[in-house]
N, C-alpha and C positions, 0 to 999 in steps of 0.2 A: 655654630649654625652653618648648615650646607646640604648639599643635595648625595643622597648616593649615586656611589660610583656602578656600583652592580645590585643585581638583588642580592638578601640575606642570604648568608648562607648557617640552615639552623639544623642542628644537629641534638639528635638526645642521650644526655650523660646522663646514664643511671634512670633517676628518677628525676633529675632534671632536663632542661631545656638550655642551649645556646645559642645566641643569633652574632656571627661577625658579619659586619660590611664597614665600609669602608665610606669615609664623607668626606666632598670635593670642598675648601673653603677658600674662597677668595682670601686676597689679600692685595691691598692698594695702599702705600705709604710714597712720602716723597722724600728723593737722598738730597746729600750734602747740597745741591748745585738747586733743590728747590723741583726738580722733573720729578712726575709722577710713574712710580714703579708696579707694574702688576706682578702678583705669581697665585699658585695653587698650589694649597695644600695637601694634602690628602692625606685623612686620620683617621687609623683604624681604630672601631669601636667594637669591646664584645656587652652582649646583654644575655642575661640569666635569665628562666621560668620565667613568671607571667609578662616581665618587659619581652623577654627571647617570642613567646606565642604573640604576645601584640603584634610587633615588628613585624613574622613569619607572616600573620594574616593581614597586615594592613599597607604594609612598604614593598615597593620593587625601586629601581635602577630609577633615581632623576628624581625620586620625590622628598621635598626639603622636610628638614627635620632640625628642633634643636637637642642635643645631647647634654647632658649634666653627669657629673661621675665626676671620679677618680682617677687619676693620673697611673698607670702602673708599668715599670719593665718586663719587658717578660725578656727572656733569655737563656741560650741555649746554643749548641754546636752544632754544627752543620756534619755530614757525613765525612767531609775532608778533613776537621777536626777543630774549623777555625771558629772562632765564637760569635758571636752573633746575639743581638740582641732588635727591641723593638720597643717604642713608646705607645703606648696605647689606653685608650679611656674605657674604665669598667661603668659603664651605665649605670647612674642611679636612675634617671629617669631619660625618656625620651620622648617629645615633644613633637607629635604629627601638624605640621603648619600645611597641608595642603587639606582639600575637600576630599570626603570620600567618592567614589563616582555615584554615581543615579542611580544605579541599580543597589547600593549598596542601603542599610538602611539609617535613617537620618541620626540616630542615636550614638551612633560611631562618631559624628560629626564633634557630640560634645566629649567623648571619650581621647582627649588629645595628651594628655600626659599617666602615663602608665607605672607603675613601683614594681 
């Protein structure tokens, strides 16, 4: 659970749909000595067809969301030829926890978890 970093960015494969962005998520645990430690994370998510159209139509930058998915590497070499890899969550579902705005219409509001 966390807020996006940017809007989606949704692209279409094929006959499909894909939405990446990126979710800020706190993090507050206390160390050995007992002090409270802050940080952030930031977890790339990608989402397929109708999760990828939700996302496209209903998310921009700053608005929380929970994610559910998949854990997956992806991985691959850079042009200089060094490897490189990335952790990342394949959405099963994504969880709109804000309002839609006013103009939007109220039905959206109950449409909060997408497949």
């Amino acid at each position: 659970m966390g807020n996006l970093t940017a809007d989606p960015d949704v692209k279409d494969v094929g006959e499909s749909k894909v939405a990446n962005f990126k979710v800020a998520v706190n993090r507050k645990w206390r160390d050995r000595a007992g002090e409270l430690q802050e940080a952030v994370d930031f977890i790339s998510v990608v989402a397929w067809n109708n999760t990828a159209e939700n996302v496209e139509k209903y998310l921009k930058k700053g608005d929380p969301v929970f994610v559910e998915g998949r854990l997956e590497e992806d991985r691959w070499e850079s042009n200089e030829g060094q490897k490189r890899s990335k952790i990342q969550i394949v959405a099963r579902t994504v969880t709109f926890l804000s309002r839609p705005p006013k103009d939007e219409p109220e039905e959206a509001a109950d449409e909060d978890s997408f497949k």
